[in-house]
C-alpha angles and dihedrals in degrees: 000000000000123000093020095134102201085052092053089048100045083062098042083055097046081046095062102036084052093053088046089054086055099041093054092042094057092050085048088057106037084051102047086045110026092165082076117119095182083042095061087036099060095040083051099064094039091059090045089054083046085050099235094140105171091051090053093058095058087053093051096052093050096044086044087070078071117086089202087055110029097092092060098041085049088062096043098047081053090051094043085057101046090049078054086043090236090149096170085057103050097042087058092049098056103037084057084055095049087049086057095052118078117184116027108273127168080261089062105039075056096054093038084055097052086041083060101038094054094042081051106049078053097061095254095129103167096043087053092049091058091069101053100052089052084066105039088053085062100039122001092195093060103130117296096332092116095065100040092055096045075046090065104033082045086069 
């Protein structure tokens, strides 16, 4: 029932033990079998989440060796940066992404979102905008793209 608020702490409780479960079973794995890309992958992003950035990162780069995980260790690492507000390094890591995509896939218009997000929070507007309207000309209803590109015709 909403606003019954045992019933929303008791979730937000269940939430957190269940986050904790992942989160130690991906360090148990990752630490039985270290050679695994999805492993790391997977550790990686729940550290992320966690915000223990710098953790994460070390499990990107690792994970990134991998061609069936690069992609997304690509993205994380990006995201990793831009959380440290390392925008340079973000931006390289995702427009290195975007160079190994090819057609537009719900992976790249991910990758072309983050791309933009970081450029912009750099100041580089129109670059940024460019992204998005890579998107927006695939799916108009990805995320928030619509309105930042009416945002930025509305001008």
């Amino acid at each position: 029932m909403p606003g019954d608020r045992a019933a929303e702490t008791a979730l937000l409780t269940a939430r957190g033990e269940a986050a904790a479960w992942r989160l130690g079973a991906a360090q148990a794995w990752v630490e039985r079998y270290p050679n695994d890309p999805a492993a790391r992958q997977e550790f990686g992003e729940l550290l992320r989440e966690r915000g223990e950035v710098e953790a994460a990162i070390a499990q990107f780069q690792a994970a990134m060796k991998s061609p069936a995980t690069r992609i997304a260790a690509l993205v994380g690492l990006g995201r990793c940066f831009a959380t440290k507000q390392l925008f340079d390094l973000a931006v390289a890591q995702l427009s290195t992404a975007k160079a190994e995509l090819g057609a537009m896939t719900e992976q790249k218009k991910e990758v072309l979102y983050e791309l933009g997000t970081a450029l912009e929070a750099m100041g580089r507007r129109e670059e940024a905008m460019a992204e998005f309207k890579a998107i927006y000309s695939e799916d108009i209803g990805f995320r928030d793209v619509l309105a930042k590109v009416n945002g930025y015709y509305g001008r």
